[in-house]
C-alpha positions in Angstrom: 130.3 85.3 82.9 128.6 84.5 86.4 125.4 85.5 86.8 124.0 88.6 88.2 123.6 88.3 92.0 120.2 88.8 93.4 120.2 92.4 95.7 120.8 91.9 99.5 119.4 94.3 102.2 120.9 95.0 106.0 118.2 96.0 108.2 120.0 98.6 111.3 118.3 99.4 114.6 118.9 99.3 117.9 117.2 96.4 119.3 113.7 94.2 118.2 111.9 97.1 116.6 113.2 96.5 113.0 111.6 93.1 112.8 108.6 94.3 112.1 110.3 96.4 108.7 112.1 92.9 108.0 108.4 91.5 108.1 107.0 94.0 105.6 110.1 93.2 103.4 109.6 90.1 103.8 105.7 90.8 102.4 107.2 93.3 99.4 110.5 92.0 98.2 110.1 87.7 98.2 113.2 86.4 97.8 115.6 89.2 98.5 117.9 88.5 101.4 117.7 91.0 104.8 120.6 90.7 107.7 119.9 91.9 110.9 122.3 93.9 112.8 121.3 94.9 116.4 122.8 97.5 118.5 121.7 95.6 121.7 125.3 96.3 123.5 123.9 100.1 124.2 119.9 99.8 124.3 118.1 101.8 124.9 119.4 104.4 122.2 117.6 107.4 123.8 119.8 106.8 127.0 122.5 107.5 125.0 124.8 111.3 124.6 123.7 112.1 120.7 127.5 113.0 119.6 128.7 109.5 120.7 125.6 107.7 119.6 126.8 109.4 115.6 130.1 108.2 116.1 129.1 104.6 116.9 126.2 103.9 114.6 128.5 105.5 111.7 131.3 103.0 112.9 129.3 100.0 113.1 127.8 100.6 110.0 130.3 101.4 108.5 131.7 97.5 109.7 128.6 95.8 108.6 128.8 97.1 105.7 132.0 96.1 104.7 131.1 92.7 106.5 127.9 92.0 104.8 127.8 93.9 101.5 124.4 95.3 100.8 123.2 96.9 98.5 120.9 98.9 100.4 120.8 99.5 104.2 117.3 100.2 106.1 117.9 102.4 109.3 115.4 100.6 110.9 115.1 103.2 113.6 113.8 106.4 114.4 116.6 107.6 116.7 119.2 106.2 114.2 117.7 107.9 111.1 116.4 111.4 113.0 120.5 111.5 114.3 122.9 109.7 112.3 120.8 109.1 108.7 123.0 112.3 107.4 126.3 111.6 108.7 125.7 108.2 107.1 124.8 109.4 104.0 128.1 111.1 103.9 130.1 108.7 104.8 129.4 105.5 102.8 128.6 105.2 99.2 125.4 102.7 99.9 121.9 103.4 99.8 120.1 104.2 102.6 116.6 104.1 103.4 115.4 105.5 106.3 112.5 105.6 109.0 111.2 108.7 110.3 107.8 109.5 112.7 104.6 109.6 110.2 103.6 113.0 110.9 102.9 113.6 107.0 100.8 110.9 106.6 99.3 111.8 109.7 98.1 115.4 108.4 97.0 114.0 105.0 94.4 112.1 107.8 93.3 114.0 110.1 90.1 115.4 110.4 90.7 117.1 114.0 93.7 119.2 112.9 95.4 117.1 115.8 97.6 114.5 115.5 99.7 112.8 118.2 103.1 111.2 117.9 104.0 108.4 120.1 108.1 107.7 120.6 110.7 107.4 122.9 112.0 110.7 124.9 114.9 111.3 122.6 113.1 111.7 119.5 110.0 113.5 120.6 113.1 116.2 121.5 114.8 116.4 119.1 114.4 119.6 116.8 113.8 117.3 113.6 110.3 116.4 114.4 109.1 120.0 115.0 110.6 120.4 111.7 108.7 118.1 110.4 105.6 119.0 111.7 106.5 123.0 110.3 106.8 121.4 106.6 104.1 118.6 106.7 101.7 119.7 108.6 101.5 123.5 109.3 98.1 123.8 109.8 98.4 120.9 112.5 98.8 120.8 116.5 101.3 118.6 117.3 100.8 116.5 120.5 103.7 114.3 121.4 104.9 112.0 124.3 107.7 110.3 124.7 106.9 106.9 126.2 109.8 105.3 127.8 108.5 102.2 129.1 106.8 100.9 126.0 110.1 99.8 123.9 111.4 97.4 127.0 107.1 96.6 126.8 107.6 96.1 123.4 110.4 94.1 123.4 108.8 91.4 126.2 105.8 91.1 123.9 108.1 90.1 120.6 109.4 87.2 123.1 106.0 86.5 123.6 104.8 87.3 127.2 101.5 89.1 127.8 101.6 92.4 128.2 99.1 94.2 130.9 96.5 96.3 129.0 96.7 98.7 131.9 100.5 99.1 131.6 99.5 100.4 127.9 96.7 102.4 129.2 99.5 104.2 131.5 101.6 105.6 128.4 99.1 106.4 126.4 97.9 108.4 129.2 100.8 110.7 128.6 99.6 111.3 125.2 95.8 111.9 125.3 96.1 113.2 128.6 97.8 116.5 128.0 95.9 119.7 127.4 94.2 119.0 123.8 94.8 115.6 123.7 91.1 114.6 123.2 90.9 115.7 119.7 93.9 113.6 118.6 92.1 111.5 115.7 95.1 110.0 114.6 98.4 108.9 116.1 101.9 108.1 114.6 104.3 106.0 116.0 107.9 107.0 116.0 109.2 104.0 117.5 109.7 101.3 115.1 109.5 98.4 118.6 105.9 100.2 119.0 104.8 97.6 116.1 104.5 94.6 118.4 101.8 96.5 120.2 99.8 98.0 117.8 96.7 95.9 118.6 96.9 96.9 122.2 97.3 100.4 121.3 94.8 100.5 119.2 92.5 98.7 121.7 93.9 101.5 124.5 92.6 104.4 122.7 89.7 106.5 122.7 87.2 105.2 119.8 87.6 105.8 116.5 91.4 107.1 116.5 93.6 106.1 113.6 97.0 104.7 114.3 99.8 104.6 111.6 102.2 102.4 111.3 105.5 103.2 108.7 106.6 100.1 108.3 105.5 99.2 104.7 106.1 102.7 103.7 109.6 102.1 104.8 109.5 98.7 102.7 108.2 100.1 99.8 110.6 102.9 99.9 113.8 100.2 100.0 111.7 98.2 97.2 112.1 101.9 95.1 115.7 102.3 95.7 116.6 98.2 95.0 115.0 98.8 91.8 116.9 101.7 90.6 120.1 100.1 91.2 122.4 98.9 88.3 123.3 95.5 90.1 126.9 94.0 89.6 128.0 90.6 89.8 129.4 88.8 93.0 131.1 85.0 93.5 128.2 82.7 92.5 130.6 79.7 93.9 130.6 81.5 97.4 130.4 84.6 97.7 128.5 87.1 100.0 125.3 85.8 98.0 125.5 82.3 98.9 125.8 83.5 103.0 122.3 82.5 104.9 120.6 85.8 106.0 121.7 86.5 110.0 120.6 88.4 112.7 123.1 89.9 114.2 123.5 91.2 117.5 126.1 93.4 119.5 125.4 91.6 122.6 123.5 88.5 123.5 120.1 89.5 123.8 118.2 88.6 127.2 115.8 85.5 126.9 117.7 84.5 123.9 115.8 81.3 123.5 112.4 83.0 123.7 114.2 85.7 120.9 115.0 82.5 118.9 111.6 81.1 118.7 110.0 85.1 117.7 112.1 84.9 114.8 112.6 81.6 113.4 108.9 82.7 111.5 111.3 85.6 109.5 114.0 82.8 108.1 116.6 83.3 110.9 118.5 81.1 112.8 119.6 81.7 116.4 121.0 85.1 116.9 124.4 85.7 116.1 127.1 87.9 117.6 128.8 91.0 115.8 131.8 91.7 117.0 132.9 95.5 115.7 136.6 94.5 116.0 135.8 91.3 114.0 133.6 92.9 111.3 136.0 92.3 108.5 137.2 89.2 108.8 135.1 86.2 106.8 132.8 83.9 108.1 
């Protein structure tokens, strides 16, 4: 009888911004293999009509899925998980573990009674963070903003070019700004690309605010579901286990040499294509 194969994870989001949850699984589960699928053929997500961003990210998926096999998939994306998590959910049989703003963390903090929540335009709108704030945090204003430029800032920074401070200063402007924005005392970020410039937010910001970060809670969450998982047995001579963990992209990202270098640290190779009409076919 082979041996039981070791769990394996795909990591989902639209473009660079689920590194940083690959780098706190990376931190909690040693060992455990995480693909990378990118949707970079149609960043920015928030540019895009909701109903046909559900039927894409369910589609592709869907193919990685049944390309890749894992035994858990990370939606490692707010957009993603605050519009398609459900429709995934009841599509596929596999676990998934998703990433949504911090606001409950971000009531259990605050002293204020204000919190802020930094993301892109389309989730700040969307009715599921209001919810969100109406079960977590009742007794909470809710200041949001949804800061457009920082995911393309975001993604720049990952490559590793300097970002201006004062281009940072310029979002967050939106935030603390706005009528009652000077009692925020602590700040979520609903943007998983925000990660690569948490120091610079953090620096950005009026003293003594608290910035929060999901990212581990997102890997400890995936750590929780891997464990509860009766785990099978796959082809120990070559099967899906034996694969190298790839990132996976839906188009070639821009600077792609540059992307290379940012993530040869997190055990990839260069990035590889996905082609959604190839997803089934082996290696």
């Amino acid at each position: 009888m082979p041996p039981a194969a070791a769990p394996r994870i795909l990591a989902f989001d639209s473009g660079i911004g689920g590194f940083g949850i690959v780098r706190a699984l990376r931190t909690r589960l040693p060992g455990v293999p995480v693909d990378y699928l990118a949707d970079t053929a149609v960043y920015p997500y928030g540019e895009q009509p909701d109903q046909a961003l559900v039927r894409r990210i369910v589609a592709l998926v869907g193919r990685a899925i049944a390309h890749m096999s894992p035994d858990v998939v990370v939606i490692a994306c707010n957009t993603a998980s605050t519009l398609a998590l459900g429709a995934l959910r009841a599509q596929y049989a596999t676990p998934f573990v998703g990433c949504v703003p911090p606001i409950k963390w971000a009531g259990e903090l605050s002293r204020t009674r204000t919190i802020g929540l930094l993301a892109t335009r389309a989730t700040v709108g969307r009715p599921y963070v209001s919810e969100l704030q109406r079960r977590y945090a009742p007794d909470c204003t809710l200041l949001a903003h949804g800061a457009r430029g920082l995911a393309d800032l975001a993604e720049r920074a990952f490559r590793g070019h300097a970002i201006p401070q004062e281009a940072i200063r310029r979002e967050l402007d939106g935030l603390f700004g706005q009528p009652g924005g000077g009692a925020i005392d602590v700040v979520g970020i609903g943007c998983t690309h925000y990660t690569f410039l948490m120091e610079q937010l953090r620096a950005a910001s009026p003293r003594g605010t608290t910035w929060l970060d999901p990212a581990d809670a997102v890997a400890r969450q995936a750590a929780a579901v891997l464990e509860g998982l009766p785990h099978g047995t796959r082809d120990a001579a070559g099967g899906i286990q034996a694969r190298p963990e790839t990132a996976y992209f839906t188009a070639m990202p821009e600077e792609c040499a540059r992307l290379t270098a940012a993530i040869a640290p997190l055990g990839y190779a260069p990035p590889a294509l996905f082609a959604m009409q190839a997803a089934h076919s082996a290696e």
